[in-house]
LUMZA-120477 format. One record per residue (C-alpha): residue in one letter; y, x, z. Coordinates in steps of 0.25 Angstrom, whole numbers. Example, Ala and Ser with C-alpha at 12.3 -4.5 7.8 and 13.67 -1.06 7.14 Angstrom:
<recs>
<rec "a"; <-18; 49; 31>>
<rec "s"; <-4; 55; 29>>
</recs>
This chain:
<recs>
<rec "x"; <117; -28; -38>>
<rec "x"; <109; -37; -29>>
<rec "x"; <113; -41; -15>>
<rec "x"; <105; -31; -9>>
<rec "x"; <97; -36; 4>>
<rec "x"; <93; -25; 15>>
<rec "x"; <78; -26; 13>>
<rec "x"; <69; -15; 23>>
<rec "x"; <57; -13; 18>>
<rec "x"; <45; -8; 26>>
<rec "x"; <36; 3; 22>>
<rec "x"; <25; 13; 27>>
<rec "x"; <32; 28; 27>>
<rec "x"; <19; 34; 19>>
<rec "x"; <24; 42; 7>>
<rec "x"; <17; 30; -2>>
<rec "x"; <22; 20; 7>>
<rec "x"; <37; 24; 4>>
<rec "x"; <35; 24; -10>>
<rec "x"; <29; 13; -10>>
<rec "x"; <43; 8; -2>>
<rec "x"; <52; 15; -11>>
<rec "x"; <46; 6; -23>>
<rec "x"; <48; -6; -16>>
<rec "x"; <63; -1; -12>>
<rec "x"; <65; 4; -28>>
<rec "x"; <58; -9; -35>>
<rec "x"; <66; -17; -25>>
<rec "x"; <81; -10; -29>>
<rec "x"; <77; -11; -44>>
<rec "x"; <75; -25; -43>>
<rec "x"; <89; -29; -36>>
<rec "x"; <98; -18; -35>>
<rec "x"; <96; -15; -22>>
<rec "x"; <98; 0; -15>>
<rec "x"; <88; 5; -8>>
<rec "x"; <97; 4; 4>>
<rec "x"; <92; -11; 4>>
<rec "x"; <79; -9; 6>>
<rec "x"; <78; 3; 17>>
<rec "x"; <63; 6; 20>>
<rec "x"; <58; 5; 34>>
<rec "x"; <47; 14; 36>>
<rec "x"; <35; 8; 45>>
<rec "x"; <24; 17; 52>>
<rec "x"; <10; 8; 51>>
<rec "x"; <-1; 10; 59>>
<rec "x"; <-8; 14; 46>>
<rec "x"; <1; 26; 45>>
<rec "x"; <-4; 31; 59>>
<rec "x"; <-18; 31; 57>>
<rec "x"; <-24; 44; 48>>
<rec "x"; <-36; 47; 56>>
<rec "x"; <-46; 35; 52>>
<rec "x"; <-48; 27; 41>>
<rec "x"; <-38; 13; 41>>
<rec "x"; <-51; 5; 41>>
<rec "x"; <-53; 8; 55>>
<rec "x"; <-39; 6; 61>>
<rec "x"; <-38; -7; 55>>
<rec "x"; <-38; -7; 40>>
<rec "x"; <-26; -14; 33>>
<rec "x"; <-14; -17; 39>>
<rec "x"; <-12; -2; 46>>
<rec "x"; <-1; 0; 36>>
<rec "x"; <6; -14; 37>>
<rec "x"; <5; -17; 51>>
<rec "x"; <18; -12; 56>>
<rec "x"; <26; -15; 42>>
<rec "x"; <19; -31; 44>>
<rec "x"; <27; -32; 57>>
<rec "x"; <40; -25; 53>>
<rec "x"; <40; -35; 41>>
<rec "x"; <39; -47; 53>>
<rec "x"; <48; -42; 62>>
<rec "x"; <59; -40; 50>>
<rec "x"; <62; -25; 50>>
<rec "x"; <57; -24; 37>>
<rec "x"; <59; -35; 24>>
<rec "x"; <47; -30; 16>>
<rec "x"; <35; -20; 19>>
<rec "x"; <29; -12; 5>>
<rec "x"; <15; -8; 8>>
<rec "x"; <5; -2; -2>>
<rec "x"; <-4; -17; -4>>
<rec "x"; <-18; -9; -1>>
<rec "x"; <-13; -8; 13>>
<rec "x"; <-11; -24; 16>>
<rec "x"; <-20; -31; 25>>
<rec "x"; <-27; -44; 16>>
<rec "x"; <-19; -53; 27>>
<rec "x"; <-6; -50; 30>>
<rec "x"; <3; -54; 43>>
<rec "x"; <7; -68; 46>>
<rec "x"; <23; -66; 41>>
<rec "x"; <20; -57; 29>>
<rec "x"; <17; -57; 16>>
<rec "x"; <18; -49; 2>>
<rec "x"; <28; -52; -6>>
<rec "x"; <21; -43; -17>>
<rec "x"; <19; -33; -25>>
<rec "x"; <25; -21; -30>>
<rec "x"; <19; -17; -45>>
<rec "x"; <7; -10; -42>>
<rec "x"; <5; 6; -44>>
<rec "x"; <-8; 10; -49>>
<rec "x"; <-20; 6; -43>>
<rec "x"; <-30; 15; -45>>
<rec "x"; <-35; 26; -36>>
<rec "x"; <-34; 41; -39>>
<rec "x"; <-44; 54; -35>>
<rec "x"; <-37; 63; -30>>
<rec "x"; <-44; 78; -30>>
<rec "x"; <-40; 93; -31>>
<rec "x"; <-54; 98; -37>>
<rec "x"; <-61; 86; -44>>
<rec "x"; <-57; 77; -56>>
<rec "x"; <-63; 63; -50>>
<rec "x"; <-72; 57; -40>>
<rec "x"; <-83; 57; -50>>
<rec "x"; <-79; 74; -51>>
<rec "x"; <-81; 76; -35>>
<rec "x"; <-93; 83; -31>>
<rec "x"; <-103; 78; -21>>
<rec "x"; <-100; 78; -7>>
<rec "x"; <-86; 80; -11>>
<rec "x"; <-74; 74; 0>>
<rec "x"; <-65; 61; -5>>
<rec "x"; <-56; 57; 5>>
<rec "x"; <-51; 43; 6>>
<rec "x"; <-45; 34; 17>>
<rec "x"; <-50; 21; 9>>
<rec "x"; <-63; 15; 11>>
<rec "x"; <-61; 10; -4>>
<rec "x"; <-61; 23; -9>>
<rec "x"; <-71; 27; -1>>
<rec "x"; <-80; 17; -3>>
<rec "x"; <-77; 19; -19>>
<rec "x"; <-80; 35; -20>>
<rec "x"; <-91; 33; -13>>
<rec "x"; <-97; 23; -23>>
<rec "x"; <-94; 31; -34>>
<rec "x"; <-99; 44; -28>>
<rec "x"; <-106; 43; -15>>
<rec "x"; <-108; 58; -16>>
<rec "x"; <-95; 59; -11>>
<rec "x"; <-89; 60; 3>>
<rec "x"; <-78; 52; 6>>
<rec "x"; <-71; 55; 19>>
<rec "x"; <-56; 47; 25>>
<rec "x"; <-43; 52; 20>>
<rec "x"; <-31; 46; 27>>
<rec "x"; <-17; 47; 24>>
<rec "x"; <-7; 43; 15>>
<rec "x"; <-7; 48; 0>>
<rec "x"; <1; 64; 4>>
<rec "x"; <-10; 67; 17>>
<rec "x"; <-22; 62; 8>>
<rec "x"; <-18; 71; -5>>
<rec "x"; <-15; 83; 5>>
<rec "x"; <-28; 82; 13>>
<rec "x"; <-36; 83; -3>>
<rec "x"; <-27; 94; -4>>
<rec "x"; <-30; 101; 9>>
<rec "x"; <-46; 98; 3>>
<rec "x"; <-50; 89; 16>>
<rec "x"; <-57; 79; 3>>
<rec "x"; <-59; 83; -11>>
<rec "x"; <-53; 71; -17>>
<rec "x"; <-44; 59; -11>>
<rec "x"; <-42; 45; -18>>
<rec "x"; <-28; 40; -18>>
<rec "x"; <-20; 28; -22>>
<rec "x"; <-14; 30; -38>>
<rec "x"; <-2; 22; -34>>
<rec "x"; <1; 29; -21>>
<rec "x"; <1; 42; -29>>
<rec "x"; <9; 36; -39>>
<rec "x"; <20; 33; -28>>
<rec "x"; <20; 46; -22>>
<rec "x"; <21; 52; -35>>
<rec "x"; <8; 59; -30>>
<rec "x"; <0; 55; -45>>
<rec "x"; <-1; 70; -47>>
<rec "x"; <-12; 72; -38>>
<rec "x"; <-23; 61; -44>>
<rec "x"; <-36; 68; -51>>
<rec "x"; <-40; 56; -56>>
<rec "x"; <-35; 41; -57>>
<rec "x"; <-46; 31; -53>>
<rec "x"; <-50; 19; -63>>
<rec "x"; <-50; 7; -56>>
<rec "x"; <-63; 3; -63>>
<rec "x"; <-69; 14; -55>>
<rec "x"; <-62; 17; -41>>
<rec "x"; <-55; 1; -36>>
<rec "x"; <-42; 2; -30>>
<rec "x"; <-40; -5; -17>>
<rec "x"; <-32; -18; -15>>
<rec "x"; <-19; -17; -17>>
<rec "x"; <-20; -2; -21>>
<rec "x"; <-6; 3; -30>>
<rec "x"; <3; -10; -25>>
<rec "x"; <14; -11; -16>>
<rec "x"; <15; -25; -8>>
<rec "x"; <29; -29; -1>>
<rec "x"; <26; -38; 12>>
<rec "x"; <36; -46; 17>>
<rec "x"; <39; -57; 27>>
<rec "x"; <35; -70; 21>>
<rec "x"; <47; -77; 23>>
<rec "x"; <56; -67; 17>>
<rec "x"; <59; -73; 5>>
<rec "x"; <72; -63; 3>>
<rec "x"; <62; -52; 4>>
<rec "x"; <52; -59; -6>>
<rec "x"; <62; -62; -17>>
<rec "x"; <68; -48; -17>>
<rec "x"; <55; -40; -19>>
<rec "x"; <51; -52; -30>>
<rec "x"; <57; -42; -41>>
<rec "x"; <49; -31; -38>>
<rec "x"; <34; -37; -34>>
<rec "x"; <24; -37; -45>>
<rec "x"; <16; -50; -50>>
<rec "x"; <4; -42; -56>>
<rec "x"; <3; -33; -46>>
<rec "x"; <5; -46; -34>>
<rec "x"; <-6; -54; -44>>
<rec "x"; <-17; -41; -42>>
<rec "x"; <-14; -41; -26>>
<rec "x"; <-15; -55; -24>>
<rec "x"; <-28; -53; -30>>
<rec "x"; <-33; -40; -22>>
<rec "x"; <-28; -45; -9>>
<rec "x"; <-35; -58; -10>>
<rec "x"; <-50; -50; -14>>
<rec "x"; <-47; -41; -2>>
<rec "x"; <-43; -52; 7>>
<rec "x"; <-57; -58; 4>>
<rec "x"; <-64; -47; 6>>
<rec "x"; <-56; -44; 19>>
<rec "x"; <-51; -30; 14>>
<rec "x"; <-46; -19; 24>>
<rec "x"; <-48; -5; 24>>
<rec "x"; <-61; -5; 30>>
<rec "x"; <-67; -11; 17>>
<rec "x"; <-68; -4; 4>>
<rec "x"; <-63; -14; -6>>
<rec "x"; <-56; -12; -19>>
<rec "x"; <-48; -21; -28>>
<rec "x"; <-40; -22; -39>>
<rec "x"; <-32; -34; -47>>
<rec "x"; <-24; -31; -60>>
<rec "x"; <-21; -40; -72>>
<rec "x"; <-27; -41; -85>>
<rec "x"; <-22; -47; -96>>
<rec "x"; <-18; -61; -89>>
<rec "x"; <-29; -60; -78>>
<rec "x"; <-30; -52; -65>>
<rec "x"; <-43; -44; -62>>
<rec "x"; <-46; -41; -49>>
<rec "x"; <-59; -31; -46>>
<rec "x"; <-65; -32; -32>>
<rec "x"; <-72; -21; -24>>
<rec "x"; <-80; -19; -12>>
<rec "x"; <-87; -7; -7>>
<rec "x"; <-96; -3; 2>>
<rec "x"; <-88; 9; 11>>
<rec "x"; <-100; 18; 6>>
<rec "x"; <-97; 14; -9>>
<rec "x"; <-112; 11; -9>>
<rec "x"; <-111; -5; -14>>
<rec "x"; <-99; -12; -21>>
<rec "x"; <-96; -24; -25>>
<rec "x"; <-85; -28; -36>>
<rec "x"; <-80; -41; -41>>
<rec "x"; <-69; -45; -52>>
<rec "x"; <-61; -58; -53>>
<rec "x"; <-52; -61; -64>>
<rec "x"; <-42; -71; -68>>
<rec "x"; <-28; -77; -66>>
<rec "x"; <-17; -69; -59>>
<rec "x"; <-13; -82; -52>>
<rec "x"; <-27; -84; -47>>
<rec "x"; <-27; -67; -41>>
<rec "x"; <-30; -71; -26>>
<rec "x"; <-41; -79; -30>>
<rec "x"; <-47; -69; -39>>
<rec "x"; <-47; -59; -27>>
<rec "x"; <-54; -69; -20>>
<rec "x"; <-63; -71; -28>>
<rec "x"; <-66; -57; -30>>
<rec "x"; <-65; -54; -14>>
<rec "x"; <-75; -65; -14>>
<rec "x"; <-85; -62; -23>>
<rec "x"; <-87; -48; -16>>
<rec "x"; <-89; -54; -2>>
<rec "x"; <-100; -63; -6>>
<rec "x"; <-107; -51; -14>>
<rec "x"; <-106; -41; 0>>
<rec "x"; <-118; -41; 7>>
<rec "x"; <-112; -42; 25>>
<rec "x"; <-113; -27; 26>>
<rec "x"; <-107; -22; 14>>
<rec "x"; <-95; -15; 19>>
<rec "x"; <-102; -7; 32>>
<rec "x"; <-110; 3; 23>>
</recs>
């Protein structure tokens, strides 16, 4: 068995965000031998956790849920942070940085509904709740007969408010479901040709200080190329484009064959107008391929493009 260094690692304490954590813990004692008494978890109240009664986008957008794990990681109470990589800010704080990427989950979206087979099966004027402006702003382009009202909380609240029939269908996250061993509640799977994911969506990034080179070379076993390549890509298109949560913006990277393929969306919040763009090519050249894609969209956005 390896040494085994006291690693804390930092986490939200959401249901997903602990699983989440766990897999990190389990990856990470498969890898050296470790016990799990080596890599305690410290669990972290972030100011995204406080706020259910109004959408992210107007309390500040990304970095609600990384905020208070961001300073723990710089004062040294914690060694790494595990967050879900759709909730990183595009810039992240001087002193910090990803080290990777754990393999990604499933990146798809699922419908999630008691009474109707799929989006297309809701009748007009039917309820979907959402706390995303990306989903949003998708089911209202694909039917703008709907009403789409905000659905906040993590994954249990959400499926329990569709039970108690405050919405007539929810959208939710494959691989937060898949965590949470939750996979018994999806109506329908949504094809990514159809309904984009968000950036990020179904990986698990794992920040750490950026002089921690002990830290970096003990998670190195564990953090996936394939997955790092596709990130590297999404983030760059997002960071172009400015991303938060006050913008419906989807992407999505994933290799074929030799090449990586990254797809580029923008919506208008009412789903009147999108744009899309595709870029493809070299793995190694995956941050300017997002760029590229981020780019292309820009220029084609006429200035008022994301107010309607």
């Amino acid at each position: 068995m390896a040494s085994s260094p006291t690693l804390v690692i930092g986490t939200r304490g959401s249901p997903l965000a602990l699983a989440q954590a766990h897999e990190t813990q389990d990856r990470l004692v498969a890898a050296h031998g470790w016990t799990v008494e080596h890599l305690p978890l410290s669990i972290i109240k972030t100011t995204g956790d406080a706020i259910q009664d109004r959408p992210l986008s107007e309390a500040g957008g990304k970095g609600l849920f990384t905020k208070e794990l961001d300073i723990a990681l710089l004062e040294g109470s914690i060694d790494l942070a595990v967050h879900s990589a759709k909730d990183l800010p595009t810039t992240l704080p001087e002193g910090i940085v990803i080290a990777g990427f754990l393999p990604r989950e499933d990146v798809r979206d699922a419908f999630i509904s008691h009474r109707f087979k799929s989006l297309n099966d809701l009748p007009q004027g039917a309820v979907v709740g959402s706390a995303s402006l990306r989903r949003q702003a998708q089911v209202r382009r694909l039917r703008p007969d709907l009403q789409v009202t905000l659905l906040r909380g993590n994954v249990q609240t959400r499926l329990a408010k569709l039970e108690r029939g405050e919405v007539d269908a929810t959208l939710l996250a494959m691989a937060g479901l898949r965590r949470l061993g939750l996979t018994d509640h999806v109506t329908t799977v949504l094809e990514t040709d159809d309904f984009l994911p968000a950036v990020g969506q179904g990986a698990i990034a794992v920040a750490i200080r950026a002089e921690d080179q002990r830290v970096r070379a003990a998670l190195q076993p564990i953090l996936d190329g394939p997955t790092g390549h596709a990130l590297a890509a999404e983030r760059a298109f997002l960071t172009i484009l400015d991303g938060s949560c006050r913008t419906p913006i989807a992407g999505h990277a994933r290799l074929i064959g030799n090449d990586l393929e990254i797809r580029g969306l923008v919506l208008r919040p009412d789903g009147s107008e999108s744009l899309e763009a595709v870029r493809r090519g070299s793995p190694d050249d995956a941050v300017a391929l997002g760029r590229e894609a981020g780019s292309e969209l820009r220029a084609r956005m006429p200035p008022d493009f994301l107010k309607a």
